[in-house]
LUMROLO-989326 format. One record per atom (N, C-alpha, C): residue in one letter; x, y, z. Coordinates in steps of 0.05 Angstrom, whole numbers, plus 5000, padded with zeros to 4 digits. Layout:
! residues N
aXYZ/...
***
This chain:
! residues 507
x120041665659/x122341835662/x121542105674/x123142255694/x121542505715/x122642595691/x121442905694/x122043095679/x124643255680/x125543315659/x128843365669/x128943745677/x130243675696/x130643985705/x133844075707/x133444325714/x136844535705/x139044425716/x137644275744/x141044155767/x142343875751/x140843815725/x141343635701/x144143755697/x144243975691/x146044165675/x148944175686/x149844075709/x150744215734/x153144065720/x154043805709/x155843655710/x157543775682/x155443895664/x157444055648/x157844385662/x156144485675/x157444655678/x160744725700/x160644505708/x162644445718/x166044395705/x164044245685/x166644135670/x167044425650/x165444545643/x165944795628/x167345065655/x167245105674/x167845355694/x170845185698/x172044965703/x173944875710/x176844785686/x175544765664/x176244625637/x177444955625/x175545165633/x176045435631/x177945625647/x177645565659/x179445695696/x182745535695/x182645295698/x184645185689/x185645115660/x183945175654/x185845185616/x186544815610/x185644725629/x185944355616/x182944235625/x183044145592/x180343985590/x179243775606/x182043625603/x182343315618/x180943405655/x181243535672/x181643685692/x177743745693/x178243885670/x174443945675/x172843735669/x173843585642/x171543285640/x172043125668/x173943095680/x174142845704/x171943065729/x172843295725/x170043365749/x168043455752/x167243445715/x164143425714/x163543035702/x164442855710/x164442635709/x163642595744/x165742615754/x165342575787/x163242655791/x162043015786/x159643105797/x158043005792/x157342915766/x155442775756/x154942475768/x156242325771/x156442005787/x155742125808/x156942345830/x155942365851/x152842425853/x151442575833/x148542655835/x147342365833/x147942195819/x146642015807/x146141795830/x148941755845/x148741505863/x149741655890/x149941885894/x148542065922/x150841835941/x152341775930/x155241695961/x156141885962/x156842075958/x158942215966/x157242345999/x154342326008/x153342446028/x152942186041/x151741946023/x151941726039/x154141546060/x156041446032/x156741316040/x160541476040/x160041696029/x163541796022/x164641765997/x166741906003/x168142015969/x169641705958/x170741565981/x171941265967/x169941035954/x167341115962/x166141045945/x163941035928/x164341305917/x163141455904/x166141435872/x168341425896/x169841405863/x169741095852/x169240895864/x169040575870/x166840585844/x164740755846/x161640745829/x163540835811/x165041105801/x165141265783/x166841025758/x169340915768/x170440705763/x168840505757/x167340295768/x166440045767/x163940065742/x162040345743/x159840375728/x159840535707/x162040805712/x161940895678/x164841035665/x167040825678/x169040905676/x170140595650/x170440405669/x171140215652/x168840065637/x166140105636/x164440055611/x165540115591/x166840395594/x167440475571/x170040365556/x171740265574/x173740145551/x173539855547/x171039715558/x170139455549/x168439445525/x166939715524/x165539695490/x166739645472/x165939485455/x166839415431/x167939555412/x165939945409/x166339985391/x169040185401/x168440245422/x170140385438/x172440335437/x173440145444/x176039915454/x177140005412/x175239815399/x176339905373/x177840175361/x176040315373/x176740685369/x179740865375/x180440585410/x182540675422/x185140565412/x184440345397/x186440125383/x187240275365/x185940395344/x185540485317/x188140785319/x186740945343/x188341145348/x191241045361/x191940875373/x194840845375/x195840695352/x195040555337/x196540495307/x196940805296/x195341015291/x195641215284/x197741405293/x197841325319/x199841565340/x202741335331/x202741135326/x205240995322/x206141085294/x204341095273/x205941195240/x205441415248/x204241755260/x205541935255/x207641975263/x208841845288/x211141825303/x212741845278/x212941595271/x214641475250/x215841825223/x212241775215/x212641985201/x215342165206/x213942305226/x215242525240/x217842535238/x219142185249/x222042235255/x223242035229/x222942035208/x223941945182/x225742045169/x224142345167/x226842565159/x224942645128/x222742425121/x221542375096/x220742625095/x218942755109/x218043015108/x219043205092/x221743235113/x223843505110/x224943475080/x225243175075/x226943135042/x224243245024/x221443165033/x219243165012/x219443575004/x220043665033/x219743985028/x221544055015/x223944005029/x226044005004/x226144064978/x225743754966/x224343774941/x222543944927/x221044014943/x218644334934/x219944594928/x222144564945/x223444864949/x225544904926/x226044694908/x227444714884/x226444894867/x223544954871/x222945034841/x221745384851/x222945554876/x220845724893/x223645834873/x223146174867/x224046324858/x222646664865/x220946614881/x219646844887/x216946844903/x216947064921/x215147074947/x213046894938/x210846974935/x209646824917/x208446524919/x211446474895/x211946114897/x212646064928/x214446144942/x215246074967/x212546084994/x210546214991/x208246205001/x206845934992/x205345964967/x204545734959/x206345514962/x208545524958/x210445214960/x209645164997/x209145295011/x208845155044/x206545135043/x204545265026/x201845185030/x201444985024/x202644814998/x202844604986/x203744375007/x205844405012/x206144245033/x206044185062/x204844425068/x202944395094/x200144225097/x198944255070/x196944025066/x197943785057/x201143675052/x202343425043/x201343335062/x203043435081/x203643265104/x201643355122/x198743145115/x195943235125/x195843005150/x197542845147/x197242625166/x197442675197/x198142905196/x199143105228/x199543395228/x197743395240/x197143715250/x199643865261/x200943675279/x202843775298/x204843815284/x204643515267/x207243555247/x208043735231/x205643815220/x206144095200/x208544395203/x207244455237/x210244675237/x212244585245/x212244295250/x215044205262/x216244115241/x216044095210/x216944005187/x217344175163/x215444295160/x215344535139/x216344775154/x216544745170/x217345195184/x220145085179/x221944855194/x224644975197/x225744905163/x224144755147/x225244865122/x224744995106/x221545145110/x221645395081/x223245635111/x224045615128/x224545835139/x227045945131/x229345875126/x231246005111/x230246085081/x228745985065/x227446045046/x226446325044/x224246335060/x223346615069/x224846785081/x226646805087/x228847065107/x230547055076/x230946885061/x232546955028/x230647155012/x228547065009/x226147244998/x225447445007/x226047555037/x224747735054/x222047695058/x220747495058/x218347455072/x218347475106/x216647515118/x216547595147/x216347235164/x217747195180/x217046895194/x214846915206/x212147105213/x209547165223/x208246975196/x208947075173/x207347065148/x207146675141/x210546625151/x210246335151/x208346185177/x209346345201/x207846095217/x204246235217/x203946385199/x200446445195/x199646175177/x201946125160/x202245955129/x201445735141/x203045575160/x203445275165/x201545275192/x200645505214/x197745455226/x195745395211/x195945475184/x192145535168/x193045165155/x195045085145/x195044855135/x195444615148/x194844635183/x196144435210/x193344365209/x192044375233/x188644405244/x186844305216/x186344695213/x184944655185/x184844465169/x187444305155/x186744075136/x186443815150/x188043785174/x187143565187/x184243445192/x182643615198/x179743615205/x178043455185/x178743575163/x176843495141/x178243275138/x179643085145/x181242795134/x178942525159/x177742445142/x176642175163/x178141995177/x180742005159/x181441685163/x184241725184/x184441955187/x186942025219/x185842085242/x187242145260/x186542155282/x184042325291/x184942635271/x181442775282/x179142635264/x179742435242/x176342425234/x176042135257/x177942025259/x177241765289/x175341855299/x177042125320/x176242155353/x173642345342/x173042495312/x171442565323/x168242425306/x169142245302/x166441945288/x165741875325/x167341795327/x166741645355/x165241875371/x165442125373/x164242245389/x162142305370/x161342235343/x159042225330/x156942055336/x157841805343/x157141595346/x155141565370/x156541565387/x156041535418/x153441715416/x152741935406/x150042105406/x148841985394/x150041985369/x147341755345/x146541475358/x147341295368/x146341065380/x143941075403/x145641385417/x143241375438/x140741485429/x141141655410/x137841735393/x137041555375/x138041355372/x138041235354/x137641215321/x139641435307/x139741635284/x140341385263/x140241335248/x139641145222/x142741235207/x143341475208/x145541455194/x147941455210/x149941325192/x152841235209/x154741545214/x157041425231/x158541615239/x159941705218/x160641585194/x162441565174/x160641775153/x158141655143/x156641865135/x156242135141/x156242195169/x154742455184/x158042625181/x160442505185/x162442695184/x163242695149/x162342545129/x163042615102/x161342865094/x158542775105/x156542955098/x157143315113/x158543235141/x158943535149/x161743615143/x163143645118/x165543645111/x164743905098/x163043975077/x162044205061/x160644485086/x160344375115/x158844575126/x161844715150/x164844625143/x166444545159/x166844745146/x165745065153/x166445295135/x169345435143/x169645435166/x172045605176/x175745445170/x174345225169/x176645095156/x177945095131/x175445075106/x176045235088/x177445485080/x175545655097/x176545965101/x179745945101/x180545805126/x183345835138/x185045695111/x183545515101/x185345385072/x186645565053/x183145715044/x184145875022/x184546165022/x185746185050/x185746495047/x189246535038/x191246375043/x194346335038/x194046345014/x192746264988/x192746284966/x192246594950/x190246574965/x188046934960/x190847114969/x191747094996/x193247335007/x196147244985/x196747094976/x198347064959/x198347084928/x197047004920/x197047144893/x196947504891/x194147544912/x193447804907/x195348064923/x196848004938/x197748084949/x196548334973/x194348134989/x192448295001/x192548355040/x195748285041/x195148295068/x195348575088/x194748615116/x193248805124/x193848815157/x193248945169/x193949055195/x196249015202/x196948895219/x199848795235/x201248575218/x200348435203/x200948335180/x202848425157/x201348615150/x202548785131/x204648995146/x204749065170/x207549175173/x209948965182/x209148715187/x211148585188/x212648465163/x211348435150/x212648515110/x213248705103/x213148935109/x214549105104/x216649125116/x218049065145/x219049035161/x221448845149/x220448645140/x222148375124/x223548455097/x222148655094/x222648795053/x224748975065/x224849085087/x226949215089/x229349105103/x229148845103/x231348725125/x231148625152/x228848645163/x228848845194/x228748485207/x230548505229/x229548285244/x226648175263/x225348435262/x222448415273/x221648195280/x220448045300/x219447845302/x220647565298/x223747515291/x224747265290/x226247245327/x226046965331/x227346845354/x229146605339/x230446495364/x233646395356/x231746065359/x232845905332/x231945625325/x232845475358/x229545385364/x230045145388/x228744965385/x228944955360/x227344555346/x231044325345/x229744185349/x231343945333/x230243795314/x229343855296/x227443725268/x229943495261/x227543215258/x230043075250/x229743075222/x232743035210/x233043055185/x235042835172/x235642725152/x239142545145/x238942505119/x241542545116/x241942565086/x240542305066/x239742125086/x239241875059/x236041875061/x235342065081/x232842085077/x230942145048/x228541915037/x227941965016/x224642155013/x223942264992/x221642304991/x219042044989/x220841894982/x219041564987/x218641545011/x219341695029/x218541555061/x215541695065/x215041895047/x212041955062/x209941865033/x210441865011/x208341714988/x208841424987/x210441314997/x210340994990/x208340875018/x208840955040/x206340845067/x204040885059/x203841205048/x201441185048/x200240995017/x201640974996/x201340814990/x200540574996/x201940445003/x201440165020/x198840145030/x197740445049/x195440445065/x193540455053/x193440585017/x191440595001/x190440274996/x192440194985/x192839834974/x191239675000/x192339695026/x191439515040/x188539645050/x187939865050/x184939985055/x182939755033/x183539845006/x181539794981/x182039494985/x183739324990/x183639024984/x182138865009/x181539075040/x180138935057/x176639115047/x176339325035/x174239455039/x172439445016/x174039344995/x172239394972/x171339084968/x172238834976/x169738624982/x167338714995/x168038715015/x165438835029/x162939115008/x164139194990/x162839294975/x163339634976/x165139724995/x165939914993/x166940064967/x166240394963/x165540554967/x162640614970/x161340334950/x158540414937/x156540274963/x157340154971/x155740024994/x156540115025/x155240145042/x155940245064/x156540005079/x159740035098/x161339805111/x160539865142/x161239595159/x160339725179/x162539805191/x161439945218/x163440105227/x166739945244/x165639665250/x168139555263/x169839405236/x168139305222/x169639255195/x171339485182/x170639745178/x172339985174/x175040085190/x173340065215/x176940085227/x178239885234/x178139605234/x179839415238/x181139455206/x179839565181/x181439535158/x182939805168/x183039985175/x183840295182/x187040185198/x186540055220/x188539945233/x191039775220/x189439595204/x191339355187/x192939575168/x191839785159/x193239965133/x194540135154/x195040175173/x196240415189/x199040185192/x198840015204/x200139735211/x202239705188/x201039585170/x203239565146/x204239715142/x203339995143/x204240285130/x206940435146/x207040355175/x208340405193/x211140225185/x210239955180/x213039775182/x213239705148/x212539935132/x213539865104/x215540085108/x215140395130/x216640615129/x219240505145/x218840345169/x220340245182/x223340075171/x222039985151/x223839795136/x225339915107/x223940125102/x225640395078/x226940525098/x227440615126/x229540715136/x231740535142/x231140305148/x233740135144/x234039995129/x232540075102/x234739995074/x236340245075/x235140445077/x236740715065/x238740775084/x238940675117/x240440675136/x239540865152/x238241045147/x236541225163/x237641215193/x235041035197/x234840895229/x234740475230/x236540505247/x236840135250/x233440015254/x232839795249/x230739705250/x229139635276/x230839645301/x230339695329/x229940025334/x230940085327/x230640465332/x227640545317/x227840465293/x224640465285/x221940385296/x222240115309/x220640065329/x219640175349/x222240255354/x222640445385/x221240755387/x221940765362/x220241035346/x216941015352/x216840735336/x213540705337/x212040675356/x214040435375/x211440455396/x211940645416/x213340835428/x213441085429/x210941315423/x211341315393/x209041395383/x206141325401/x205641035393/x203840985408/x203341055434/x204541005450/x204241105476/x203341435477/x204341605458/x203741895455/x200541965456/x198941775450/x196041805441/x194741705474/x196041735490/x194741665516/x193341885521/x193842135524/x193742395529/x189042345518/x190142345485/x187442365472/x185742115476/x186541875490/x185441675501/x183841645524/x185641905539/x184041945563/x181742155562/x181942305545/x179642515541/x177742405523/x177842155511/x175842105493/x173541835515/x175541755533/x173841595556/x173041795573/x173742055587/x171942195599/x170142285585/x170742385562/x167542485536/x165542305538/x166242115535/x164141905536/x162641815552/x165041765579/x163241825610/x161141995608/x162642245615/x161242535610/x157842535607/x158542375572/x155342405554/x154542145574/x154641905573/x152841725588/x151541905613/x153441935635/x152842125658/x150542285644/x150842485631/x149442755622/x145942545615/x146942445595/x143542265597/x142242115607/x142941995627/x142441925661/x141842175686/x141842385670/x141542615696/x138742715670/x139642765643/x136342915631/x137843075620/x141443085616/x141843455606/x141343505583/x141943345562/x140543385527/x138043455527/x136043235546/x133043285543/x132643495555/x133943685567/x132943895586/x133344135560/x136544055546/x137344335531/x134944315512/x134343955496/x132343975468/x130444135476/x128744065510/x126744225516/x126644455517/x128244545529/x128144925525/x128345035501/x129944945479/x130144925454/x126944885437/x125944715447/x123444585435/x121344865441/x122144995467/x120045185470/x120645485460/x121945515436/x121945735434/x124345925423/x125945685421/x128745805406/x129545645379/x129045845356/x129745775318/x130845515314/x130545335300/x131745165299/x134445245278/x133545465267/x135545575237/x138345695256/x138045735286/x140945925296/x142145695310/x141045435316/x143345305334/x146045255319/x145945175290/x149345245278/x150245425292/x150045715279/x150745975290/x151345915316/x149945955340/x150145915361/x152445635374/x151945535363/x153945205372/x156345335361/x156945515340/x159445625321/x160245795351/x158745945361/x160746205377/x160646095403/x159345845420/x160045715441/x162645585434/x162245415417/x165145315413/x168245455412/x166645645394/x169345845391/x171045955425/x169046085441/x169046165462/x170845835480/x169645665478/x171045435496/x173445445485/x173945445457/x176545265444/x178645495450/x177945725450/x179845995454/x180246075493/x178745945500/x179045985535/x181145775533/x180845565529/x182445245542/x185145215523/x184545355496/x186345205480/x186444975463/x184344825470/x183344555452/x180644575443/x182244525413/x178544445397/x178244185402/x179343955409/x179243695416/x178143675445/x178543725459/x176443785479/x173243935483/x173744215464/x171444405456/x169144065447/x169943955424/x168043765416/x167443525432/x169943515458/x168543245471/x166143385491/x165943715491/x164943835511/x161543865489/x161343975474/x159144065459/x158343895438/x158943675429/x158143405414/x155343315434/x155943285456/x153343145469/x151743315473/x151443545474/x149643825475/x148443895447/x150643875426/x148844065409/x147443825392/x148743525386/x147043335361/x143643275380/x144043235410/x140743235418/x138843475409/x139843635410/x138643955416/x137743885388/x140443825365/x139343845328/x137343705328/x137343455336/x135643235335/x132743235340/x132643395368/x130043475377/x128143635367/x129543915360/x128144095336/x129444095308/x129543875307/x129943825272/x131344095272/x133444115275/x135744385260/x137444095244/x138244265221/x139544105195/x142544005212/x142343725224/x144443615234/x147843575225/x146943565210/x150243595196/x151343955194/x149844075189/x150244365191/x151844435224/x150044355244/x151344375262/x153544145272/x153743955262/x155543785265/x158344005259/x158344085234/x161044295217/x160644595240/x158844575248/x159544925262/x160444885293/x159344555305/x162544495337/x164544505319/x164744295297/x167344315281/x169044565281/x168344805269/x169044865258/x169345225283/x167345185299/x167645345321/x170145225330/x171045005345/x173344925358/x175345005338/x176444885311/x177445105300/x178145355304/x176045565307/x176645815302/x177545935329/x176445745349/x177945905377/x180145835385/x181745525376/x184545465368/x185945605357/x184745755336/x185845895319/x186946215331/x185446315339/x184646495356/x187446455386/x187046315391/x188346215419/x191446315425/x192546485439/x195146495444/x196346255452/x194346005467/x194745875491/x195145525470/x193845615445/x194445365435/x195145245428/x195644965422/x198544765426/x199144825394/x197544785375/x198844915346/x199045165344/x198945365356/x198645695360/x202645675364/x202145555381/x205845525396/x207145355379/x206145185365/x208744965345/x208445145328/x206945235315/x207745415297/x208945615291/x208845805317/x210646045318/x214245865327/x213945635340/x217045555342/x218045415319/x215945285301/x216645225276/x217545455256/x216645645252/x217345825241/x219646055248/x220746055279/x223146215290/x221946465290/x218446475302/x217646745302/x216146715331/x217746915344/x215947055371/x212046945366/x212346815396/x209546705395/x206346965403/x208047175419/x206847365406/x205247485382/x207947455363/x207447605339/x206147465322/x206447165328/x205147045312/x201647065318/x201547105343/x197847035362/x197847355347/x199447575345/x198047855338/x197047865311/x198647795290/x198747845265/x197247635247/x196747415267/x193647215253/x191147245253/x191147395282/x188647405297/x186047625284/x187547815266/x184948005242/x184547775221/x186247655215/x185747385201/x183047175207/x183647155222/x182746935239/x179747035247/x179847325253/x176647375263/x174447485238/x176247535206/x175747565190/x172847325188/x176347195181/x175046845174/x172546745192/x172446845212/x170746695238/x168546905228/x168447095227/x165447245221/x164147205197/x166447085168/x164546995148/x163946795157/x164646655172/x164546355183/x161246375199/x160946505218/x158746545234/x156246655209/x156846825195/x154946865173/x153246645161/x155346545152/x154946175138/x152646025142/x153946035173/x152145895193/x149345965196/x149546145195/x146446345193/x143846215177/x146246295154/x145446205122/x144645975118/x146545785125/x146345555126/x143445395144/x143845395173/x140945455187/x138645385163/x139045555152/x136245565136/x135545465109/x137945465095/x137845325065/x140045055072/x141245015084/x142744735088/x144244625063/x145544805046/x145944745020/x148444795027/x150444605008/x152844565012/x154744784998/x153144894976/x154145224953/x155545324977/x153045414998/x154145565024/x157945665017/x158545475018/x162045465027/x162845634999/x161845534976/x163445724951/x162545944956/x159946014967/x159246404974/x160946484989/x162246295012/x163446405032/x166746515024/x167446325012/x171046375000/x170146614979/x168446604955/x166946924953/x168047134958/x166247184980/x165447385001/x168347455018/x170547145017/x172047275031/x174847325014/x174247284989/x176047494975/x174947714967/x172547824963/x171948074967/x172248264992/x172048075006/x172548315043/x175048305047/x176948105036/x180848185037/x180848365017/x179248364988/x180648574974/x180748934984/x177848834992/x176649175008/x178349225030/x180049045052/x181549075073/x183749175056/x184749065042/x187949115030/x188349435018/x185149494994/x185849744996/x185050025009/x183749855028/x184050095052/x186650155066/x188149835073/x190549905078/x192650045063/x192149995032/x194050185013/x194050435021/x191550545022/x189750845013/x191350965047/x191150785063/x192150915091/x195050995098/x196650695087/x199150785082/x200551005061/x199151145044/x198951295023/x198851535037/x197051545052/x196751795065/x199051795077/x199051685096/x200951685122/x203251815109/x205351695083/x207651695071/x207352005060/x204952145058/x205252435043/x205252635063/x207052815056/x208153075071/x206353145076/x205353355098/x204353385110/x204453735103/x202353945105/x203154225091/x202854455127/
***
């Protein structure tokens, strides 16, 4: 094998200057895929661009949806995109929030009650402000809570809890982009393992969990935050816009439409997985999601068939719902076959072996977390997608870990958890925007009044990482929630001590 050199590099840097410039991922993986096929099989000078795309197609386009494990991966995610559909349009949601909101009697409870059920309904990210905002949102304008405060509420409980869930769409798409690295290094442990194991180093996610609790009990919030609560305590319309959701909702809608599927999905998981010897024995990986699929499957047409007992939706409209649904997951179908390209391409040119090597000569193995944490962040906050950020830096940073032994799962949780924080971060991002429209708050105000939040979180977050680097211990995360109710308490009464001043006469 020649020795790999920098013009290795060229096919991500492509896909990173273009993925960035244009703000869509899909856009930059397809033309650092092209560039890359073109270095490799040199038509585009030979023989021309028709067939140069003939190679890109024939050799690392549809390999990829003939792999086995691949093809499985893509199956798995449209059963998934078919029951959140479902989910979504049940109405089960809105009755389940409903139900929560019986017992809110004060700011407080009404905070925690969306926190609560922003992690219910963990099955979808997307779903979260499109379900919970338009109903604690008259809730909160009764209470005088600020609608910034909600859609900060139901951003930190969208993303954030989704991530850490294996068995939906983000722990799918992002095993499979686990995978595809581990096979080619040939890593002993499975994809299922490496993302359970990097669930404790998935620091910023945390962060974003438990800070709704902290800023709520203690009542610690701060910058632009805190004047938009004040703003709400006094009435003020500040920051609300005029409802342009259509959330579906109907009166016969039950709270059984979102615990009885997943029920079902528990039952049919454990009755295909635990022969096989599951939990205690490790399953393999196509045995796992063909059971993942069969429980998505039933789970979809047990909900299907409680809307037309209850009359909901006719049992053709349900369908219509689902496979609908399905079809919705094309979008993440297509970016998970360019990722994949991408990495094949990238290790046919030397780019891992080029980064391990420079790496190998002279850079910590203890900062690539850290470091993988604030590249990520930087991609996911240019483009707008952490789902892209990881199909972009998955094939970069597990060789680089691999090579100089840096604690792999550590950096596994800091792409994690970097894409995260620059999502989070993001005016431009697709939950940045459901959330502020879920909540009837200026998408502005919502990107202003998160964002000291958010970089809070991201700098204990980068700390972590540091930390972590070097002791690899999973405590890490309880120092970090810590540390970050001590740095909200110190923010809050600085903010008191300022507004204190401000409010006294002046001589």
């Amino acid at each position: 094998m020649e020795q790999p050199e920098f013009i290795s590099l060229l096919p991500i840097i492509v896909t990173l200057a273009l993925a960035l410039s244009t703000r869509n991922v899909v856009v930059g993986l397809f033309s650092g895929v092209v560039c890359g096929v073109a270095m490799l099989e040199g038509t585009f000078i030979d023989k021309g661009p028709l067939d140069s795309f003939s190679a890109l197609m024939q050799s690392y386009l549809l390999p990829q949806l003939t792999d086995s494990y691949n093809a499985g991966v893509l199956l798995l995610l449209v059963f998934i995109g078919g029951f959140v559909a479902l989910m979504e349009k049940s109405g089960g949601g809105v009755a389940f929030a409903k139900r929560v909101t019986l017992w809110v009697t004060n700011k407080c409870q009404a905070q925690l009650a969306t926190w609560f059920g922003g992690i219910a309904i963990f099955f979808s990210d997307l779903g979260t402000p499109l379900i919970a905002g338009p109903v604690f949102r008259p809730l909160f304008d009764k209470l005088k809570v600020s609608r910034q405060k909600l859609a900060f509420i139901i951003d930190s409980t969208s993303s954030p809890v989704a991530i850490l869930i294996p068995f939906i769409g983000w722990g799918v798409y992002i095993m499979s982009l686990i995978q595809k690295e581990f096979a080619a290094l040939e890593v002993g442990m499975s994809e299922w393992d490496a993302f359970i194991g990097a669930i404790p180093y998935q620091f910023y996610a945390f962060l974003a969990i438990a800070i709704v609790p902290i800023l709520s009990f203690f009542k610690l919030d701060f910058g632009p935050m805190a004047q938009a609560e004040r703003l709400a305590k006094q009435g003020s319309d500040f920051g609300k816009v005029e409802d342009s959701l259509n959330v579906f909702e109907h009166e016969n809608a039950k709270t059984s439409f979102v615990w009885a599927p997943l029920l079902v999905m528990l039952v049919v998981l454990c009755s295909i997985l635990i022969p096989h010897g599951f939990p205690f024995q490790q399953v393999s990986g196509s045995t796992f999601r063909a059971a993942l699929s069969s429980a998505y499957f039933f789970a979809a047409f047990t909900l299907i068939g409680l809307m037309a007992v209850y009359k909901v939706r006719k049992l053709s409209d349900g369908i219509q719902v689902y496979l609908k649904g399905m079809s919705n997951m094309m979008s993440v179908a297509v970016i998970l076959i360019l990722a994949w390209a991408l990495s094949s391409v990238g290790k046919e040119l030397g780019a891992a072996a080029y980064i391990a090597e420079q790496a190998q000569a002279g850079f910590p193995y203890w900062l690539v977390p850290a470091v993988a944490f604030l590249l990520a962040g930087i991609i996911s906050f240019a483009t707008g997608s952490s789902w892209g950020t990881f199909a972009i830096l998955m094939p970069l940073v597990i060789p680089t870990a691999f090579a100089i032994d840096a604690p792999m799962l550590v950096c596994i949780g800091a792409v994690l958890s970097g894409g995260l924080f620059g999502d989070h971060c993001s005016p431009i991002s697709e939950t940045t925007i459901l959330s502020s429209t879920g909540a009837g708050c200026d998408q502005y105000e919502h990107f202003r009044t998160q964002l000291p939040y958010a970089l809070v979180n991201g700098a204990i977050a980068f700390i972590s990482f540091v930390v972590s680097g070097i002791l690899a211990s999973p405590l890490v995360v309880l120092v970090a929630i810590l540390v970050q109710v001590a740095v909200y308490l110190v923010l809050s009464k600085q903010q008191s001590t300022s507004e204190t001043l401000e409010s006294q006469p002046t001589s």
